[in-house]
C-alpha positions in Angstrom: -9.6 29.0 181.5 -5.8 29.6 182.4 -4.7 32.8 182.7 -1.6 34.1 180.6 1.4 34.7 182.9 2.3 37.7 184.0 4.9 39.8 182.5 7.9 41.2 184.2 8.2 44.9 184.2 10.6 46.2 182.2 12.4 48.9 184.5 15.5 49.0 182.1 16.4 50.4 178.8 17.8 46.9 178.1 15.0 45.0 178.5 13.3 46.9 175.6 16.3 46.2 173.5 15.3 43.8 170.8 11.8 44.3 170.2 10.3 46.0 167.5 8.6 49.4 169.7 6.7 51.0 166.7 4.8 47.3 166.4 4.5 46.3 170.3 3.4 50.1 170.7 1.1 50.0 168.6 -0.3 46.6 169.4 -0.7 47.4 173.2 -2.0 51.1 172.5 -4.9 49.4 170.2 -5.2 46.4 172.3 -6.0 48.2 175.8 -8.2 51.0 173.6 -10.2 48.0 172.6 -10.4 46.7 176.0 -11.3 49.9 177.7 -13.8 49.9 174.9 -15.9 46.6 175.8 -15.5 47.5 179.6 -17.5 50.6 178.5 -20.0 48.5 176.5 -20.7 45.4 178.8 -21.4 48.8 181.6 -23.9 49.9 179.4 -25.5 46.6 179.0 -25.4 46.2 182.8 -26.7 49.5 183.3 -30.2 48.6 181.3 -30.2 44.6 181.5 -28.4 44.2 185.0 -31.3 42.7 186.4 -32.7 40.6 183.9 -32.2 37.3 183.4 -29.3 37.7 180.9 -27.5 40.2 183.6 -25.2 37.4 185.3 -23.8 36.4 181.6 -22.9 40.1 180.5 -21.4 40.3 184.4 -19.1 36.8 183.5 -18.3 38.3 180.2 -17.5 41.8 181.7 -15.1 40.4 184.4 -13.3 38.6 181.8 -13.2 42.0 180.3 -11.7 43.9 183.5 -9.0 40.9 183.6 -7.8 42.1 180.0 -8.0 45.5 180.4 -6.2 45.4 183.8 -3.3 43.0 181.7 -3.0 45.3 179.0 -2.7 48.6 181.6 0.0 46.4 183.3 1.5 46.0 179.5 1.5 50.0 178.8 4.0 50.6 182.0 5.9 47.3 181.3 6.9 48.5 177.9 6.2 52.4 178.0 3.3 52.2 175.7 1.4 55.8 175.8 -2.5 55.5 175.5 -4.8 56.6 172.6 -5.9 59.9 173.2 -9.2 58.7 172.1 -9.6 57.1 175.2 -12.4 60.0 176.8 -14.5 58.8 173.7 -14.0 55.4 173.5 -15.3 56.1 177.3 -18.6 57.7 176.2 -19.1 55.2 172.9 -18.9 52.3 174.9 -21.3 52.8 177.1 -23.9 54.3 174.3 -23.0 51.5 171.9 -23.6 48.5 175.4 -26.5 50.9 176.9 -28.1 51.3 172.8 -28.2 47.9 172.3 -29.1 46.5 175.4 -32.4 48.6 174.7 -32.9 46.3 171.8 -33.2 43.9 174.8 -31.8 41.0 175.4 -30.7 39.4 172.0 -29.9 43.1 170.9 -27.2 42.7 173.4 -25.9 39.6 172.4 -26.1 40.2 168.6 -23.4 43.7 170.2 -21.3 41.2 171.8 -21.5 38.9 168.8 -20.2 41.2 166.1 -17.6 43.6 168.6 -16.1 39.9 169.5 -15.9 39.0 166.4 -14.2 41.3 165.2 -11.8 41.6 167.9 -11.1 38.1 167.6 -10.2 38.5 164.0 -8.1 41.7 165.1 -6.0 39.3 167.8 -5.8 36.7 165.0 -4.1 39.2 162.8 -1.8 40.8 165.8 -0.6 37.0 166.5 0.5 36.7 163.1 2.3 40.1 163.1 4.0 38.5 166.1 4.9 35.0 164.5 6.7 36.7 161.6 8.5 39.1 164.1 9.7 36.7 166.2 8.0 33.9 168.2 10.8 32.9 171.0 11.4 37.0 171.7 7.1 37.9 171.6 6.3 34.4 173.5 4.8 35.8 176.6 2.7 38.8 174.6 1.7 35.9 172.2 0.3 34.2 175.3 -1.4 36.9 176.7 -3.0 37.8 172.9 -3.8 34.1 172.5 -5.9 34.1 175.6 -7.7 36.8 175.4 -8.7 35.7 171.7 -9.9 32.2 173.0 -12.2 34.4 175.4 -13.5 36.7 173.2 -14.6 33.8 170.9 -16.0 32.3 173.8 -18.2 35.3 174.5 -18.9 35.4 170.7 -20.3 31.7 171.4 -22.4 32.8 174.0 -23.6 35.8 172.2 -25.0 33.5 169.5 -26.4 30.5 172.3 -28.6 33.6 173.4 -30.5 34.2 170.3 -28.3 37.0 169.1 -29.5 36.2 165.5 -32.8 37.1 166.7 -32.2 40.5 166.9 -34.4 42.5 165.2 -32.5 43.8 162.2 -29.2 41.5 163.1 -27.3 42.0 159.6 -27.4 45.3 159.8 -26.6 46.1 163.4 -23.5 43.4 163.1 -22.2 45.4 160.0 -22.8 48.5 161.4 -21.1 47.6 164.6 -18.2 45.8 163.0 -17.9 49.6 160.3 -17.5 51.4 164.1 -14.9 48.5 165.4 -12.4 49.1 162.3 -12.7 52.5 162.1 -11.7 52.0 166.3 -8.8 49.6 165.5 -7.4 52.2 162.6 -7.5 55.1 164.9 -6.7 53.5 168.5 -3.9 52.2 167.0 -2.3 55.3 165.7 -4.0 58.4 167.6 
């Protein structure tokens, strides 16, 4: 898929001028918390299903993953976005929450992927329309970038389900369980 543009830094007080900071901030902070986050959990995956036969389809997803996070770290210095401080957890989370479920084996992984993505996508979804009623001419290239990166986390929520995710033993309850930890993530990444 095509990659959003890059942005221009912003290396001016001017070029902040305009936007609304307490909503960019706080989209960026959450948005490269929740990237750092599935970095973390497609590592732990890797870490216990590397090798397996489902190992080159978390690697796709997780370089997908270091694109975003790599954008959105780009998108903290462009518009002097601080991180969450939560980031040292989100560090050890992710990698329980990939490395847990990846012990499941492989359709416990996917049925991880499945619900974080989906929720994520929803989260984007909701950040895009936060954006449209701001301002679509003055948010266009952060619309973009937001835009994208939903159409791949859907994707991976596609391939999570193509590789039996449902399966999982106990699949409701792990999806609503992991979806409970992602809101709680999005409520505090986005003001801690």
């Amino acid at each position: 898929p095509a990659r959003a543009p890059s942005l221009r830094p912003c290396s001016t007080r001017a070029a902040l001028e305009g936007i609304n900071k307490p909503v960019v901030d706080r989209i960026i902070r959450v948005d490269h918390a929740g990237e750092f986050g599935a970095n973390r959990i497609y590592a732990g995956q890797m870490a216990v299903l590397g090798r397996s036969s489902v190992g080159p389809i978390i690697q796709q997803m997780w370089n997908q993953e270091k694109d975003h996070l790599k954008k959105f770290s780009e998108l903290m210095v462009a518009y002097r976005v601080r991180p969450t401080v939560l980031l040292p957890f989100w560090n050890v989370a992710g990698f329980v929450l990939g490395a847990g479920s990846a012990l499941l084996g492989k359709r416990g992984a996917m049925a991880c992927t499945v619900a974080v993505e989906e929720s994520i996508s929803d989260h984007y979804n909701s950040q895009i329309r936060t954006l449209m009623e701001e301002d679509p001419e003055k948010y266009k290239e952060l619309l973009q970038t937001i835009k994208q990166f939903r159409d791949d986390e859907r994707e991976h929520h596609d391939i999570g389900l193509q590789h039996d995710a449902e399966a999982a033993p106990a699949y409701s309850v792990l999806k609503t369980a992991i979806q409970l930890g992602c809101k709680v993530a999005i409520f505090l990444s986005e003001r801690i």
